[in-house]
Backbone as JSON Lines, residues from 0, in Angstrom:
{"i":0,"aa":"X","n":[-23.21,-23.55,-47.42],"ca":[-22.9,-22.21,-46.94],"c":[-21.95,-21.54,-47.94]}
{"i":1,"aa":"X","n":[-22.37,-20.33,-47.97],"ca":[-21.41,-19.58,-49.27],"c":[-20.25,-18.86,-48.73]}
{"i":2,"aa":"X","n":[-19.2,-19.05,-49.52],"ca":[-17.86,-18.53,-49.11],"c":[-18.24,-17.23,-48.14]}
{"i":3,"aa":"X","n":[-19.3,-16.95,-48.52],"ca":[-18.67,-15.18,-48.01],"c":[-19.28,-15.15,-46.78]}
{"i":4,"aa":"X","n":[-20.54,-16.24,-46.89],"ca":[-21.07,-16.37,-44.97],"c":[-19.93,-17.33,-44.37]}
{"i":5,"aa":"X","n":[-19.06,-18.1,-44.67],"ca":[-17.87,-18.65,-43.88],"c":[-16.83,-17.7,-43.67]}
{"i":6,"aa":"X","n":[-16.45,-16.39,-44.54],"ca":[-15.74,-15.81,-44.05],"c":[-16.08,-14.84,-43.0]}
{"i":7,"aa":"X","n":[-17.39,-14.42,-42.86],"ca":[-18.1,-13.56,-41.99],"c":[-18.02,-14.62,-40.54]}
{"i":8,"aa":"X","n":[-18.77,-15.57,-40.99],"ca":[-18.49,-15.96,-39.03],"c":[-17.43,-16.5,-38.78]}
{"i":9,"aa":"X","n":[-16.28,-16.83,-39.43],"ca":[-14.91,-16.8,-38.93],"c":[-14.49,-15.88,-38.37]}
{"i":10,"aa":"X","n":[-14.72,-14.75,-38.88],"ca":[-14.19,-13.34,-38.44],"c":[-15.58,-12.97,-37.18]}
{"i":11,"aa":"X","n":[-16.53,-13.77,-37.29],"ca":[-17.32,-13.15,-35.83],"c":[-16.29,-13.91,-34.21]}
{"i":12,"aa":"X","n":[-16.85,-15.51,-35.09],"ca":[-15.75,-16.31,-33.93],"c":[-14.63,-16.16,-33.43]}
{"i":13,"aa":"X","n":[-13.92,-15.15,-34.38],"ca":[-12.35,-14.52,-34.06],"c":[-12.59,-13.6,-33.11]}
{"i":14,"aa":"X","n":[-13.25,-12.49,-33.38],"ca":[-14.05,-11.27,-32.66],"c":[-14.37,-11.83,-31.29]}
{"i":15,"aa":"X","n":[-14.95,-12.79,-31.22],"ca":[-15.48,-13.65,-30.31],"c":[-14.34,-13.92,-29.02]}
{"i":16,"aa":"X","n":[-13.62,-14.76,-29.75],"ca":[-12.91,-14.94,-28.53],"c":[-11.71,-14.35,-27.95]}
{"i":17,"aa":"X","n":[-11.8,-12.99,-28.97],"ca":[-10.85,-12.04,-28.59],"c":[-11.41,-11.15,-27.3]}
{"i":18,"aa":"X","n":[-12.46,-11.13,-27.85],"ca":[-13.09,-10.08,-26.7],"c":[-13.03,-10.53,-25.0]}
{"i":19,"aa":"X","n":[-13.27,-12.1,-25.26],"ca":[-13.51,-12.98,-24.23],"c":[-11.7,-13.33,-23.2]}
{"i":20,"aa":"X","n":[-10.64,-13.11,-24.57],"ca":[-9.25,-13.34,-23.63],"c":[-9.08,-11.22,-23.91]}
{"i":21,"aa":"X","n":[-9.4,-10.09,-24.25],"ca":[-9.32,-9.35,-23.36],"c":[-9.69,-9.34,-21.77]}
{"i":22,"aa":"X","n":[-10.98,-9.49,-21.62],"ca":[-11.89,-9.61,-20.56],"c":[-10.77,-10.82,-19.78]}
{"i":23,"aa":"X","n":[-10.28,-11.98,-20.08],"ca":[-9.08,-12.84,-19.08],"c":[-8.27,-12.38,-18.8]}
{"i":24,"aa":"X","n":[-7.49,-11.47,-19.57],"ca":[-6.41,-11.13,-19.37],"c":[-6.37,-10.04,-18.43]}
{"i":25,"aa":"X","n":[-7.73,-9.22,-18.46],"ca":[-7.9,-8.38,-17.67],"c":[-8.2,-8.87,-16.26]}
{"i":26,"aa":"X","n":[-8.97,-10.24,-16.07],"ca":[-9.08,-10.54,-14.77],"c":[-7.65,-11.02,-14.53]}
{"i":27,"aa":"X","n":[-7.22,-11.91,-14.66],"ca":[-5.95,-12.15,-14.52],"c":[-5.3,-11.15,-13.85]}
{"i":28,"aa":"X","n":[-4.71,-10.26,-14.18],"ca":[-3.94,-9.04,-14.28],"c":[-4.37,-8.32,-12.87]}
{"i":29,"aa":"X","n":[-5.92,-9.14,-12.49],"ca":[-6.69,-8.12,-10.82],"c":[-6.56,-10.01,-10.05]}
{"i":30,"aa":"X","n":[-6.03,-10.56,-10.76],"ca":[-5.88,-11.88,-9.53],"c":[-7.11,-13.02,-9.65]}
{"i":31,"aa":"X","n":[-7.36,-12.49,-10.51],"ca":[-8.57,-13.74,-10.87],"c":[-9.37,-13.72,-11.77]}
{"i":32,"aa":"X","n":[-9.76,-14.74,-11.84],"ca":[-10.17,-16.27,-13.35],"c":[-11.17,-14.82,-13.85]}
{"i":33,"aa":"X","n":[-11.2,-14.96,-15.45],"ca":[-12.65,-14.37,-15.92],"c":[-14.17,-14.62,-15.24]}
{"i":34,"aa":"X","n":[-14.23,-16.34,-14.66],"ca":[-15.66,-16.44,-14.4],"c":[-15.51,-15.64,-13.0]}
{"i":35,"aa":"X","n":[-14.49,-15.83,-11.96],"ca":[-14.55,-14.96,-11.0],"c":[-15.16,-13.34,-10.96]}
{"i":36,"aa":"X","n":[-14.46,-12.91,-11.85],"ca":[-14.73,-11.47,-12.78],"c":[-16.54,-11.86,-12.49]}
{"i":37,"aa":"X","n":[-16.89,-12.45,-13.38],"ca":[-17.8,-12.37,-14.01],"c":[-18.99,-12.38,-12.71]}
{"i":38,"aa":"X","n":[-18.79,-13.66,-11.56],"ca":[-19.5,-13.92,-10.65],"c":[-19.71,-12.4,-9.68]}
{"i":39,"aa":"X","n":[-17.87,-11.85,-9.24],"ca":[-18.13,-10.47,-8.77],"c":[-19.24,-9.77,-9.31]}
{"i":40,"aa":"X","n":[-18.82,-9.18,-10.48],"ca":[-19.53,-8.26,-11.1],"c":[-21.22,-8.42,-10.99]}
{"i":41,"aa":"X","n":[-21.8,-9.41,-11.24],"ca":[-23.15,-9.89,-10.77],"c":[-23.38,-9.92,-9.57]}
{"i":42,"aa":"X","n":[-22.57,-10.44,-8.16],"ca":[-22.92,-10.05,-6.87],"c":[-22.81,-8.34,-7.21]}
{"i":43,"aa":"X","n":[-21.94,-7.66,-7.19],"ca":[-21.56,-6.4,-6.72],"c":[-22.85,-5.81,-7.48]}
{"i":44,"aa":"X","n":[-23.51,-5.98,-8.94],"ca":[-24.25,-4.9,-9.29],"c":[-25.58,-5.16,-8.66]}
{"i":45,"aa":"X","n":[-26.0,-6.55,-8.2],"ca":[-27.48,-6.94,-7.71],"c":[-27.25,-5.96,-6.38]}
{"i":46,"aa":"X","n":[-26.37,-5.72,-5.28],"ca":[-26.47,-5.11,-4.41],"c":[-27.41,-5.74,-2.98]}
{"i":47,"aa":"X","n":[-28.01,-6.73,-3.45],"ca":[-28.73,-7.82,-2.42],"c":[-28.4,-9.56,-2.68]}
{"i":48,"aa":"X","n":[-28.74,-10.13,-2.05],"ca":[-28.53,-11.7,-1.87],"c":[-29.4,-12.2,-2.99]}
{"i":49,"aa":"X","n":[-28.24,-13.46,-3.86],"ca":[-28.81,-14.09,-4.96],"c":[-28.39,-15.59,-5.07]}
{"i":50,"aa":"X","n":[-29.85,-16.41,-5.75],"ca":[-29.35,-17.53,-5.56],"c":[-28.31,-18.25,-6.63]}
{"i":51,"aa":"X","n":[-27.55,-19.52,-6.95],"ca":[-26.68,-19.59,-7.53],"c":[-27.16,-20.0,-8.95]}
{"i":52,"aa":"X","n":[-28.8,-20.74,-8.74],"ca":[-29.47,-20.61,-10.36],"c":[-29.91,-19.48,-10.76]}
{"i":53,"aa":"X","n":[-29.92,-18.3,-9.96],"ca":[-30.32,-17.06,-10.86],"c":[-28.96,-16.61,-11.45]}
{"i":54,"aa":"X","n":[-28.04,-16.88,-10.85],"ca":[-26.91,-16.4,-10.66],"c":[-26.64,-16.52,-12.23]}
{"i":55,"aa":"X","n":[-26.4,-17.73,-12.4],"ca":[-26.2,-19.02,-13.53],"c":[-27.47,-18.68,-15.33]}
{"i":56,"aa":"X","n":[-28.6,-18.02,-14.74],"ca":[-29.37,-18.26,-15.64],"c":[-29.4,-16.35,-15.86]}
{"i":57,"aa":"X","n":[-28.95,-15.49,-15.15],"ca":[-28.98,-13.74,-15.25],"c":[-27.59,-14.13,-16.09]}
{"i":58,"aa":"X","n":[-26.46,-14.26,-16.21],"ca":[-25.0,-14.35,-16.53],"c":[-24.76,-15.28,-17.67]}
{"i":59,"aa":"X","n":[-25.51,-16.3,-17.84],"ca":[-25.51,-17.69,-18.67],"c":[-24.15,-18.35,-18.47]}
{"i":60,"aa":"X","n":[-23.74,-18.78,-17.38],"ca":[-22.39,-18.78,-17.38],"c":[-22.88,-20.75,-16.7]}
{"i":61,"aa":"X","n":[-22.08,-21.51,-16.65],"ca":[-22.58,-23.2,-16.29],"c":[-22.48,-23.16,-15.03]}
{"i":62,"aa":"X","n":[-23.59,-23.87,-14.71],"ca":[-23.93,-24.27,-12.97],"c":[-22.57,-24.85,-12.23]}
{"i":63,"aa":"X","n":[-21.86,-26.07,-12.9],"ca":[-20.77,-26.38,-12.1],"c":[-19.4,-25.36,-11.95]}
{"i":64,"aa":"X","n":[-19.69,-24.74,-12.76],"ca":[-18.32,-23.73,-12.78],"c":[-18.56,-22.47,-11.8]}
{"i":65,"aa":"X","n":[-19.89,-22.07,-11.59],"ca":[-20.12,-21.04,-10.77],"c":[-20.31,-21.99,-9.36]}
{"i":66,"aa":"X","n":[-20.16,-22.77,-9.32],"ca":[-20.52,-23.3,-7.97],"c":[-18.85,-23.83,-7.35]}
{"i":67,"aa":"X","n":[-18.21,-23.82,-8.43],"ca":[-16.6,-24.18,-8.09],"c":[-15.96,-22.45,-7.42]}
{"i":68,"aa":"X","n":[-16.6,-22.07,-8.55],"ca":[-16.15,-20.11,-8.02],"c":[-16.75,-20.2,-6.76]}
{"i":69,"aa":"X","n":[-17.85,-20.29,-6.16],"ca":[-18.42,-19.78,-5.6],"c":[-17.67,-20.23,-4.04]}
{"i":70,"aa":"X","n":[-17.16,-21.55,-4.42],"ca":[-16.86,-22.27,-2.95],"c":[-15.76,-21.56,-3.15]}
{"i":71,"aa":"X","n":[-14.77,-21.32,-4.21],"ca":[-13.34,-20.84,-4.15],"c":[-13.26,-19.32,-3.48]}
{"i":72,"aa":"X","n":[-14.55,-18.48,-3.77],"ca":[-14.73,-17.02,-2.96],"c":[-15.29,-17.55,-1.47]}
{"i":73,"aa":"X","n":[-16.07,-17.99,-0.94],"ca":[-16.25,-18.41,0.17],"c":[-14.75,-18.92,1.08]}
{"i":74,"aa":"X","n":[-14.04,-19.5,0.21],"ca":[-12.56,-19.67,1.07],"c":[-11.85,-18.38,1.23]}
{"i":75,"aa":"X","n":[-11.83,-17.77,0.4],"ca":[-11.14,-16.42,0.71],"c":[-12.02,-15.44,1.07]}
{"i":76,"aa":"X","n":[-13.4,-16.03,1.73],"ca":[-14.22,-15.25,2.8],"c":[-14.37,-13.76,2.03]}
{"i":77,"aa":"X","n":[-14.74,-14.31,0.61],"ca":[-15.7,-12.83,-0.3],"c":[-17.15,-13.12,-0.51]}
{"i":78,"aa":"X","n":[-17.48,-14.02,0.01],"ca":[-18.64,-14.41,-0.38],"c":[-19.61,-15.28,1.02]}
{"i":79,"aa":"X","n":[-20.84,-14.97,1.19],"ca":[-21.01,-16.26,2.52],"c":[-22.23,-16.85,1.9]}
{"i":80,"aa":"X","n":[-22.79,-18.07,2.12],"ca":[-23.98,-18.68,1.73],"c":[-25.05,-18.39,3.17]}
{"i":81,"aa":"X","n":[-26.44,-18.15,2.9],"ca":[-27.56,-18.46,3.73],"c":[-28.26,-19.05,3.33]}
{"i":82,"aa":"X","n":[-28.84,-19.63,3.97],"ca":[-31.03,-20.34,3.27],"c":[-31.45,-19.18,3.32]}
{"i":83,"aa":"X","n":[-32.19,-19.15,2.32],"ca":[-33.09,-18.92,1.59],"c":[-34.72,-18.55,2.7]}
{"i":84,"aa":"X","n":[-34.84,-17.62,2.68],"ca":[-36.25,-17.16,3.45],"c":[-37.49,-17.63,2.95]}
{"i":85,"aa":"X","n":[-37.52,-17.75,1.66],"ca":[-38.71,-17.98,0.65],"c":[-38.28,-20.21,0.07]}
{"i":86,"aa":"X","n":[-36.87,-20.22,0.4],"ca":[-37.15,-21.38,-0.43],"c":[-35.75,-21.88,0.43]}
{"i":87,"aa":"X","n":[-36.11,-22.85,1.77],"ca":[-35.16,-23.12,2.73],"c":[-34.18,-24.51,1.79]}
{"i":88,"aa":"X","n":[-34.54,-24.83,0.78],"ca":[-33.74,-25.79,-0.02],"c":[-32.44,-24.96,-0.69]}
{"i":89,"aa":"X","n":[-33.02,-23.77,-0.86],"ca":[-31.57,-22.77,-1.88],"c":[-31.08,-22.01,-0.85]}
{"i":90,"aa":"X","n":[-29.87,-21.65,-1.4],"ca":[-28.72,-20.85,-0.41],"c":[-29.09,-19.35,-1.5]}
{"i":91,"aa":"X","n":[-28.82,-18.41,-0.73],"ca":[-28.6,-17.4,-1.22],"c":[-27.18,-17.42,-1.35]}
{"i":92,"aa":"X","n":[-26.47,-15.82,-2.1],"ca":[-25.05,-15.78,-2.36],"c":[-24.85,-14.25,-1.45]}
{"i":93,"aa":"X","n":[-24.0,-14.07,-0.59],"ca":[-24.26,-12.45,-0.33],"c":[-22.38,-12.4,-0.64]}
{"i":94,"aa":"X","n":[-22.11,-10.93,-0.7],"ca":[-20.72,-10.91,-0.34],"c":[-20.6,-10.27,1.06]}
{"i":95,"aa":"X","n":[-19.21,-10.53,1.36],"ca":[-18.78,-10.48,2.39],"c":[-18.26,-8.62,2.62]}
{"i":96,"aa":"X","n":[-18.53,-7.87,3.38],"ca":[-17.32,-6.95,3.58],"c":[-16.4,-6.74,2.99]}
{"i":97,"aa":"X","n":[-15.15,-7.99,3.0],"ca":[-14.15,-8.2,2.27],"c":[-14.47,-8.14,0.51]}
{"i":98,"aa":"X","n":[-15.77,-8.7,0.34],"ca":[-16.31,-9.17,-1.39],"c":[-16.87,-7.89,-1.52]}
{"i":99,"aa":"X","n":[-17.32,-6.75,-0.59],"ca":[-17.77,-5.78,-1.35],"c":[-16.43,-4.66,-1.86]}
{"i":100,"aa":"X","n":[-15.61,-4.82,-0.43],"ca":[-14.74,-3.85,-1.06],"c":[-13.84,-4.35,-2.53]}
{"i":101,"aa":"X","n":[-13.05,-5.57,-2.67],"ca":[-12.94,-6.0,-3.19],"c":[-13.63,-5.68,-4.6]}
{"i":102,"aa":"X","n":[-14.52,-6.29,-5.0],"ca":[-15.36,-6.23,-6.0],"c":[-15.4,-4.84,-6.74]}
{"i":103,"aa":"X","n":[-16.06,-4.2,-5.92],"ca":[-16.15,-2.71,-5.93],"c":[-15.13,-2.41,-6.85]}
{"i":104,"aa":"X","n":[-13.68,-2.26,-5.84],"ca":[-12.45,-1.63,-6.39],"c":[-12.28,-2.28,-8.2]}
{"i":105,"aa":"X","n":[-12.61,-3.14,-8.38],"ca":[-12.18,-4.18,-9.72],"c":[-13.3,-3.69,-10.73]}
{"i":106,"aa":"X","n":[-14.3,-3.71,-9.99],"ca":[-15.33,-3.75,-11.05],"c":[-15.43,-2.45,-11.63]}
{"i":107,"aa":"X","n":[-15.17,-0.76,-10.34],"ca":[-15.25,-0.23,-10.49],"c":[-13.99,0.73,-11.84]}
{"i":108,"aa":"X","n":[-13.23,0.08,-11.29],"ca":[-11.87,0.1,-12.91],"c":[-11.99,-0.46,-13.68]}
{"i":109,"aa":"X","n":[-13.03,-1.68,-13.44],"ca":[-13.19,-2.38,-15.03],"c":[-14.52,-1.14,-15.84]}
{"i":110,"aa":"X","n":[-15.03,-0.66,-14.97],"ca":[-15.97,0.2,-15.81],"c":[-16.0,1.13,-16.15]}
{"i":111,"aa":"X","n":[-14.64,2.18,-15.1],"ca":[-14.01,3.3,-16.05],"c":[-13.25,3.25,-17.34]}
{"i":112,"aa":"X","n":[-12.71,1.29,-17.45],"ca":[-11.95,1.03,-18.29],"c":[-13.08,0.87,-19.55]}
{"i":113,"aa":"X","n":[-14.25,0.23,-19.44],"ca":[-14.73,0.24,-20.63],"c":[-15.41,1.43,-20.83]}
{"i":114,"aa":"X","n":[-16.12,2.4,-20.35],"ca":[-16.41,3.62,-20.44],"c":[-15.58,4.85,-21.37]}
{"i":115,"aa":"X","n":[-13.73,4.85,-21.04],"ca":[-12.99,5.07,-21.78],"c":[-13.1,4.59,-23.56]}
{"i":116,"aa":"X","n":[-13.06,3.04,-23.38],"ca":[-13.24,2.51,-24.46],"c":[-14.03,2.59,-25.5]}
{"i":117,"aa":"X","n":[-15.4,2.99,-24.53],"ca":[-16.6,3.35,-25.65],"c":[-16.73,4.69,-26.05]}
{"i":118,"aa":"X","n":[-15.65,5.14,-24.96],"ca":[-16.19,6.96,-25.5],"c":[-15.1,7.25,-26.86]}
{"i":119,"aa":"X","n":[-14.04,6.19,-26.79],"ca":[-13.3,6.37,-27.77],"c":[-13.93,5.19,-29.43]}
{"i":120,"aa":"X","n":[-14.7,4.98,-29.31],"ca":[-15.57,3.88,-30.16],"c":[-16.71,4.81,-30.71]}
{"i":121,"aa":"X","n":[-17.05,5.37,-29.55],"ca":[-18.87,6.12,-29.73],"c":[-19.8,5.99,-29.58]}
{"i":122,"aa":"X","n":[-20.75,6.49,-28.59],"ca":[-21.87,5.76,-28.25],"c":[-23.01,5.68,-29.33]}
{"i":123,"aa":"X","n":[-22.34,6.16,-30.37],"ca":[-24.05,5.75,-32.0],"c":[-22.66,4.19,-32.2]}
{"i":124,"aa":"X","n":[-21.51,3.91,-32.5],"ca":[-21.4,2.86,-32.92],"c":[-21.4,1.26,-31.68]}
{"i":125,"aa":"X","n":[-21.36,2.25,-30.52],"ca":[-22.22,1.02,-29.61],"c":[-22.76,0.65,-29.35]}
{"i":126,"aa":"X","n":[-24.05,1.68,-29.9],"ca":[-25.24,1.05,-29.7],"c":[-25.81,0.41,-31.04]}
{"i":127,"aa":"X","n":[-25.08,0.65,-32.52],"ca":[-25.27,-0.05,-33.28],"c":[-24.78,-1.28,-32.91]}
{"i":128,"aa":"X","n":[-23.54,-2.2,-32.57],"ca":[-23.12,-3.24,-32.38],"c":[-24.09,-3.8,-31.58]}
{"i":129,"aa":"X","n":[-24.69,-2.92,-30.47],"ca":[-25.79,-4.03,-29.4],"c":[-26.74,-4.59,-30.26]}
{"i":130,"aa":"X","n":[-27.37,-3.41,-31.32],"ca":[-28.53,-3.54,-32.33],"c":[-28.56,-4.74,-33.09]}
{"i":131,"aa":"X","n":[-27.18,-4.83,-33.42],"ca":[-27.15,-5.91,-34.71],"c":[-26.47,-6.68,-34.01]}
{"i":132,"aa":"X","n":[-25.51,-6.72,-32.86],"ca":[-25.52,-8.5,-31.99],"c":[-27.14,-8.92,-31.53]}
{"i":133,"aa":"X","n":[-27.8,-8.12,-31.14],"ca":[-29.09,-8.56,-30.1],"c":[-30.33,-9.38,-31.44]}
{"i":134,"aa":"X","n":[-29.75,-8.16,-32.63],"ca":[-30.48,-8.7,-34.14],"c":[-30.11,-10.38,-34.34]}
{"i":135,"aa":"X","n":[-28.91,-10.25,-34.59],"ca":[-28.42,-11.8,-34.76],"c":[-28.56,-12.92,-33.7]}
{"i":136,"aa":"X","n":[-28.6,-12.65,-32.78],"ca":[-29.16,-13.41,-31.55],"c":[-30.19,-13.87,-31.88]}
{"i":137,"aa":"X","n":[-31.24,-13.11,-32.29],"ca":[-32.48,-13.13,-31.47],"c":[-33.11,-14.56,-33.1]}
{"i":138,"aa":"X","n":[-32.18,-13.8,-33.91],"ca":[-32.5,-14.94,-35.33],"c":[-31.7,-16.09,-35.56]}
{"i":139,"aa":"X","n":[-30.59,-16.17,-34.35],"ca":[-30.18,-17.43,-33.74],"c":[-31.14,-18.39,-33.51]}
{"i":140,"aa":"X","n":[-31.45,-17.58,-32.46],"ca":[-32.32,-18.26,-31.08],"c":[-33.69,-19.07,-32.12]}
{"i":141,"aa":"X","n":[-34.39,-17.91,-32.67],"ca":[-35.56,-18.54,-33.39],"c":[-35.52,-19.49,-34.55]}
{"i":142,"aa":"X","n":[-33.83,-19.48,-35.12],"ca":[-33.96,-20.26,-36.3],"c":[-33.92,-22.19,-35.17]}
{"i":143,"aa":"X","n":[-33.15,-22.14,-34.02],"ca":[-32.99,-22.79,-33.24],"c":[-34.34,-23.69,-32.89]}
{"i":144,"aa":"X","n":[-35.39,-22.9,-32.92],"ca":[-36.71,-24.01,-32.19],"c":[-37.3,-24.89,-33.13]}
């Protein structure tokens, strides 16, 4: 690998996990973990009942860690489990009353907060960054098989 592709994905991986302890620091700061963040935000935008492998495979986030969240929102009664109508082996995920208002309020400031952010960024240089992350992904993924 040539110096100048080691200095490029150093500086992606930096990028990387900066973005990832904004996004903590920001849950933090509303009372809970990033994956919490993360689990809300996926109940609150589906708007109907989901199971915990879609949950897991829409988010890419690990099965045991969303299933630790999941029991940890169920204790503080934001979240309730049912079976499944179509597949009595899986639980659905719904939120609770409590998980919609909740959620709502958080998610809904987390998205005036990045909305701010991008209008001060620009929406031609945000949608370049999606262009050329989704670019590099996708020649991830394929150099991968």
């Amino acid at each position: 690998m040539t110096h100048e592709i080691q200095t490029l994905m150093l500086e992606y991986y930096e990028l990387w996990g900066r973005m990832d302890a904004v996004y903590d620091r920001w849950a933090k700061a509303h009372g809970m973990t990033y994956t919490e963040l993360m689990v809300l935000y996926a109940l609150w935008e589906t708007k109907q009942s989901i199971t915990q492998r879609d949950l897991c495979q829409e988010r890419h986030l690990p099965k045991q860690t969303v299933n630790s969240v999941l029991h940890a929102l169920a204790k503080r009664q934001l979240v309730v489990f049912r079976e499944s109508a179509l597949d009595h082996r899986r639980k659905e995920i719904l939120l609770t009353q409590a998980g919609k208002t909740l959620a709502g309020d958080v998610i809904q400031e987390l998205q005036a907060h990045e909305m701010q952010v991008i209008q001060r960024v620009g929406m031609t240089s945000m949608k370049t960054m999606l262009t050329e992350t989704r670019r590099f992904l996708e020649a991830f993924e394929e150099a991968g098989k």
